[in-house]
C-alpha positions as a LaTeX table, in Angstrom:
\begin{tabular}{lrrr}
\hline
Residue & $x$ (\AA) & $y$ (\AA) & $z$ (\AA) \\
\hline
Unk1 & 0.00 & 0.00 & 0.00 \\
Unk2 & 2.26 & 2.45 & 1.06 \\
Unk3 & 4.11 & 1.59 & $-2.48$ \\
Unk4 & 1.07 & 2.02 & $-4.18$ \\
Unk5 & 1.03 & 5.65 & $-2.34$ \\
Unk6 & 4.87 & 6.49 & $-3.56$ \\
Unk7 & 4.22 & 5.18 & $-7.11$ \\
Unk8 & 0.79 & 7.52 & $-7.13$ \\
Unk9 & 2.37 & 10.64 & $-5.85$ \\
Unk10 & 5.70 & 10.25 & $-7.92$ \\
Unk11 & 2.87 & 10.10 & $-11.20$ \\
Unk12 & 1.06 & 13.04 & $-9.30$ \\
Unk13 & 4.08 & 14.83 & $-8.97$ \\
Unk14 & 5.12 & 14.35 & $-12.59$ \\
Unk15 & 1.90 & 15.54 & $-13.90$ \\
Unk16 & 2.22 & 18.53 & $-12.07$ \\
Unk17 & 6.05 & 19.17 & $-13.30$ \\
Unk18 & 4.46 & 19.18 & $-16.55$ \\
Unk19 & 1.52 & 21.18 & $-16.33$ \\
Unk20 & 3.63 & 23.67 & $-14.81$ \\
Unk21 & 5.40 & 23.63 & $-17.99$ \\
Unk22 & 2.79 & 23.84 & $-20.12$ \\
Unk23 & 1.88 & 27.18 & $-18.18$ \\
Unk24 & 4.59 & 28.40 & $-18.25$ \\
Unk25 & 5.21 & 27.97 & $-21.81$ \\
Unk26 & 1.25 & 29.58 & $-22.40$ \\
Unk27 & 2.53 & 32.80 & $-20.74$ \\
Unk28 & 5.63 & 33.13 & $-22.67$ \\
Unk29 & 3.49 & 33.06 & $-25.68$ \\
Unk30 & 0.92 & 35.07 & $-24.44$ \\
Unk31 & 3.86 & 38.17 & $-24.09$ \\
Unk32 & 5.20 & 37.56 & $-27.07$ \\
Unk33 & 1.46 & 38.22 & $-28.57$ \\
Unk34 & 1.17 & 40.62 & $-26.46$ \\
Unk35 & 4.65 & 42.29 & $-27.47$ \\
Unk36 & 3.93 & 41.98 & $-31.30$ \\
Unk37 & 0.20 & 43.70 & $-30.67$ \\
Unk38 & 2.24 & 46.79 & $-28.92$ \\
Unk39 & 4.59 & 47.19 & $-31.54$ \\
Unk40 & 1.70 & 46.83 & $-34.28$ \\
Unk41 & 0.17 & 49.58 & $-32.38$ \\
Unk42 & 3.38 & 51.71 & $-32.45$ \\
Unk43 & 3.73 & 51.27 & $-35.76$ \\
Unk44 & 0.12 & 52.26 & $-36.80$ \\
Unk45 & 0.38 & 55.37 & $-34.71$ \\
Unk46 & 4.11 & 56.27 & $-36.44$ \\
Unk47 & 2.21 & 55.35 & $-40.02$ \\
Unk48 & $-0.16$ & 58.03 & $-38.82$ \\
Unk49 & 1.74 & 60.64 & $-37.95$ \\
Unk50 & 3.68 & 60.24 & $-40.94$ \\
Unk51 & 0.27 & 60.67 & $-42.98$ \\
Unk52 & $-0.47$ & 63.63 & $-41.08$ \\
Unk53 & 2.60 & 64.95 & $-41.83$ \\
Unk54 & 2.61 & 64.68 & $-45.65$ \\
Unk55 & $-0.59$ & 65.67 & $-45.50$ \\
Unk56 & 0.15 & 68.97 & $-43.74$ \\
Unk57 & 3.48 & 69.09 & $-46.36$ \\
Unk58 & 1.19 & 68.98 & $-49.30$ \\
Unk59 & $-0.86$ & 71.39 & $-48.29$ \\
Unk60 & 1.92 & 73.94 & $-47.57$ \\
Unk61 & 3.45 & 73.24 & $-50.71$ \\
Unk62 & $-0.28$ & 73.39 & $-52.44$ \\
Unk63 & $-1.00$ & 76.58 & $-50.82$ \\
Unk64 & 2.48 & 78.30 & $-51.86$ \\
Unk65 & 1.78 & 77.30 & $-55.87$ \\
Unk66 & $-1.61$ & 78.06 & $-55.57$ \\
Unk67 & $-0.27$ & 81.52 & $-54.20$ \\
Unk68 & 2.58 & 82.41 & $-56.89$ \\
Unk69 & 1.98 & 85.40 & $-59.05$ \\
Unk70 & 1.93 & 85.32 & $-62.59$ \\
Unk71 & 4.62 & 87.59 & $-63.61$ \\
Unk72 & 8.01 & 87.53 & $-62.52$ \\
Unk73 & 8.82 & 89.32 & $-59.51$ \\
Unk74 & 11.24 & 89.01 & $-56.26$ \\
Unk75 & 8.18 & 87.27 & $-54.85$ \\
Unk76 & 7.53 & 84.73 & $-57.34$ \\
Unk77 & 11.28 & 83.68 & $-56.77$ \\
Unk78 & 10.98 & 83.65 & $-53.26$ \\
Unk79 & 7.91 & 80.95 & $-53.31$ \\
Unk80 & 9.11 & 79.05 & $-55.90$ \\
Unk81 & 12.60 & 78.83 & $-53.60$ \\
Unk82 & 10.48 & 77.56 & $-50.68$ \\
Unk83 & 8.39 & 75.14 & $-52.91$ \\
Unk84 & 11.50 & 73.82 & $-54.28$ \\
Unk85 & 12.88 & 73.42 & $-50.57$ \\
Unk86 & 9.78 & 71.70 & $-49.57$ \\
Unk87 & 10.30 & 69.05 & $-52.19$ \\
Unk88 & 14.01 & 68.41 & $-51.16$ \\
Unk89 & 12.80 & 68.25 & $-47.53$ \\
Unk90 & 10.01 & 66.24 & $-48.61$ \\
Unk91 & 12.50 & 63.41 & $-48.80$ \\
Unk92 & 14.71 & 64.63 & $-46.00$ \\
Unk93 & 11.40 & 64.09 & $-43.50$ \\
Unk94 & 10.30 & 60.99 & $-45.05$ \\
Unk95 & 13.91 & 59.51 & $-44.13$ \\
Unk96 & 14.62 & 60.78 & $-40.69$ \\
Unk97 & 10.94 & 59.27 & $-40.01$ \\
Unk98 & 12.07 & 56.28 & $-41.09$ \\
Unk99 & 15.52 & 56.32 & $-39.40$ \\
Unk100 & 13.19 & 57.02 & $-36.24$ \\
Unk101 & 10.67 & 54.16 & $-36.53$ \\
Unk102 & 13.57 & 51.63 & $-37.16$ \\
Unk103 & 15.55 & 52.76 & $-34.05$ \\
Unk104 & 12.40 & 52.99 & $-32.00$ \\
Unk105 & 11.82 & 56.77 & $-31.42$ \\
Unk106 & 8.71 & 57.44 & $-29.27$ \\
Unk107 & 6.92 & 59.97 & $-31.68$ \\
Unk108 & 9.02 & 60.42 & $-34.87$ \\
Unk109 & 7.06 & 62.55 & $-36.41$ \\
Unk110 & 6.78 & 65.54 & $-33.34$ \\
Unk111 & 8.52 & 68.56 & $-33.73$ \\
Unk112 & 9.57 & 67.39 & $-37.44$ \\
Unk113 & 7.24 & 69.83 & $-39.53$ \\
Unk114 & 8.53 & 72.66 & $-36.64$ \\
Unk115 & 11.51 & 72.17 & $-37.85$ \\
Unk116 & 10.74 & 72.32 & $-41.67$ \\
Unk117 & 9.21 & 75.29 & $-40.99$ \\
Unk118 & 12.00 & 76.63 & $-38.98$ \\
Unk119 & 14.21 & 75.95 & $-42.09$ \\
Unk120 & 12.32 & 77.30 & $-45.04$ \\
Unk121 & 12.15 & 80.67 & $-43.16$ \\
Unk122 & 15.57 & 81.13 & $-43.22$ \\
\hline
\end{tabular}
C-alpha cells in the first residue's frame, strides 16, 4: 500500500512538473502576442503621424503654388525657392521618419514639420 502511495504521488508529482510547464510555456506566448500587438500599435500610430505629416506638407506646398503670381517678380522667386525646398525636404522628413521608426523613437514625427518650418524661413 504504502508503495502504491509512492508510485501515485511520484505520477502526481510528474503531472504537475508538466503542467507547470505547459503554463509556463502559455505565458511566454501570451507576451510575445502581447509584445507583437504593442509594436503593431506603435507602428500604426508612427504610419499616422507620418500621414499627417505629408498631408500637412502637401498642403503647404499646395497653398504656396496656388499663391505664386503670374509675372516675374522678387516674390515669385521667393515661393518658388520655398516650394523647391519643400520638395528636397520632402525626402529629408520621409527619411529621418524612417531612421526614427527603425531605431524605436517614441513619436518620430513631433517637432519634425517645426523644424521644416523653422528651415524654409531662413
Amino acid at each position: 500500500m504504502l508503495r502504491d502511495a509512492e508510485k501515485t504521488m511520484k505520477t502526481l508529482r510528474t503531472d504537475a512538473k508538466s503542467r507547470v510547464g505547459i503554463v509556463e510555456d502559455c505565458v511566454k506566448q501570451a507576451r510575445e502576442i502581447d509584445r507583437l500587438l504593442a509594436e503593431e500599435r506603435r507602428q500604426q500610430e508612427f504610419d499616422k503621424q507620418r500621414a499627417a505629416a505629408r498631408r500637412q506638407l502637401a498642403a503647404e506646398l499646395y497653398a504656396a503654388e496656388v499663391r505664386s503670381p503670374a509675372r516675374h517678380s522678387d516674390t515669385a522667386d521667393a515661393i518658388a525657392a520655398r516650394v523647391q525646398a519643400f520638395r528636397e525636404l520632402k525626402n529629408v522628413v520621409d527619411e529621418k521618419v524612417l531612421r526614427e521608426i527603425e531605431a524605436g523613437g517614441a513619436k518620430p514625427a513631433n517637432d519634425l514639420f517645426t523644424q521644416v518650418r523653422r528651415l524654409l524661413s531662413l
